[in-house]
N, C-alpha and C positions, 0 to 999 in steps of 0.2 A: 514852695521854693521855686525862683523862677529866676534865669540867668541872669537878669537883670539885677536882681541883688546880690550878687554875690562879685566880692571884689577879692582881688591877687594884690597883694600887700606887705612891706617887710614887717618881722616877725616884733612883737611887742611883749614884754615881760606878762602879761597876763594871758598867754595863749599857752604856756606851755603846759599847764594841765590836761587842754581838751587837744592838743596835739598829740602828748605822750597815750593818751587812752586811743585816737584814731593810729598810731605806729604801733603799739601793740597788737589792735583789735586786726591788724592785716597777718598777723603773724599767726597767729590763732586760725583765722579765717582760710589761708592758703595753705599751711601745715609745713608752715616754715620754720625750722629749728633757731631756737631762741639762745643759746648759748652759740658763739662766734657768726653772731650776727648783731643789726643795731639794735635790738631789744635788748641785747645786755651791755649795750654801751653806758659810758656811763651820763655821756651828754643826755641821752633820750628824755629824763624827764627835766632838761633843764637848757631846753634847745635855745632859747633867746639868746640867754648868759655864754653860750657855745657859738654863736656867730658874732662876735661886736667887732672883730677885727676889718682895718681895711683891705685885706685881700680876703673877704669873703661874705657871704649875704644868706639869707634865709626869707624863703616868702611862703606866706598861709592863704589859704582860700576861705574868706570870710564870708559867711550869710548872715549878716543881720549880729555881728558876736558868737555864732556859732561856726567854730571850727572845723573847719571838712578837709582838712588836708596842704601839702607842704611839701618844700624839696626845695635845697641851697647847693652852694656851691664855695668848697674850703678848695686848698692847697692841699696836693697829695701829699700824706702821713710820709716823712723820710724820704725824698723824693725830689727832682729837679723842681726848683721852682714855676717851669714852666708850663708845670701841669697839674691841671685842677680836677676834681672830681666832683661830680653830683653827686647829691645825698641825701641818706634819709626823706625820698622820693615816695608819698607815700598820702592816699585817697581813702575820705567813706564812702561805702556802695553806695550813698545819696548821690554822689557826684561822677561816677563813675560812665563812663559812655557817652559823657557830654562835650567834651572837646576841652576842658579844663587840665586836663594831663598833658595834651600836648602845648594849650597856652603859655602853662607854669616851665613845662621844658624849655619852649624857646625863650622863652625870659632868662632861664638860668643860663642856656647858651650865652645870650646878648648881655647877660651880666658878666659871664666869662671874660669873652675877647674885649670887654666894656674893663675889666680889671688886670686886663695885659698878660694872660693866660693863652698858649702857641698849640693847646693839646686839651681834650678833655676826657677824661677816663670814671668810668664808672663800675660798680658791680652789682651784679642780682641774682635771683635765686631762680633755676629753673622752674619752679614752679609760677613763674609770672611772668606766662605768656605774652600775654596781651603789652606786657611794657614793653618786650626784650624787641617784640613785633614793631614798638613806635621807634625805639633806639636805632634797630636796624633802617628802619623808615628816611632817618634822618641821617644816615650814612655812617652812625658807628660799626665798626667791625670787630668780630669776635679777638682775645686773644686766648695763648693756650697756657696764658695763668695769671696769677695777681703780678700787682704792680705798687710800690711803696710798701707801706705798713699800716694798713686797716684796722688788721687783726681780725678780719671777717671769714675764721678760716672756714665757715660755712657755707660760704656764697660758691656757687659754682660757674657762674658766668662773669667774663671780665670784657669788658668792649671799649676802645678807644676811636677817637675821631680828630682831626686838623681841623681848630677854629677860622 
């Protein structure tokens, strides 16, 4: 696999099987609790059919038809409209350490303020360092609790930022 094949693309009704098996396999993998998190959401295995709206987008990391991972951006669940949330943010160890996590972020950024969003909030699980390390990078800052209605009562980190 070599960078060069691998493309950032919105999401297509036939990815969502090898997507929902790379969003699980991180939950497993980091010892992330799977109840009020996205694992038990009920989009996860039907992530396509869960972005079609126009305030919102989903994009996959393709090699070749092999899925390696993903992260979009909705409208916060109950919440001002002018704040959007990344989501379901989420890599195989294949791709990992390659500069494709921060690619796919700034994309969903520039999709953001591309779809008239003023705010962009996200959440994650303490145990995922290494992303909370790029969020911070990019100047989201902590808060001292959720925002909207996720229902992600397991996530412990909540971070916003000024598009």
């Amino acid at each position: 696999m070599s960078k060069d094949t691998i493309v950032i693309r919105e999401i297509e009704p036939q990815d969502n099987g090898q997507l929902e098996a790379v969003i699980r396999a991180c939950f497993h993998e980091f010892k992330i609790p799977l109840e009020g998190t996205a694992y038990a959401d009920a989009e996860t295995p039907r992530m396509y059919e869960s972005y079609q709206n126009g305030n919102e987008v989903y994009y996959v990391l393709d090699n070749n038809g092999e899925i390696l991972g993903g992260g979009g951006v909705k409208p916060l669940t109950n919440f001002e409209t002018e704040i959007c949330e990344i989501q379901k943010m989420y890599f195989s160890p294949k791709v990992r350490g390659k500069g494709f996590g921060k690619e796919l972020f700034q994309l969903c950024m520039q999709s953001a303020k591309a779809l008239g969003y003023k705010k962009c909030y996200l959440e994650s699980a303490s145990q995922l360092k290494a992303a909370i390390h790029i969020y911070e990078s990019y100047g989201f800052e902590h808060l001292k609790g959720a925002l909207g209605n996720t229902g992600h009562y397991s996530c412990g980190v909540w971070m916003i930022k000024n598009l």
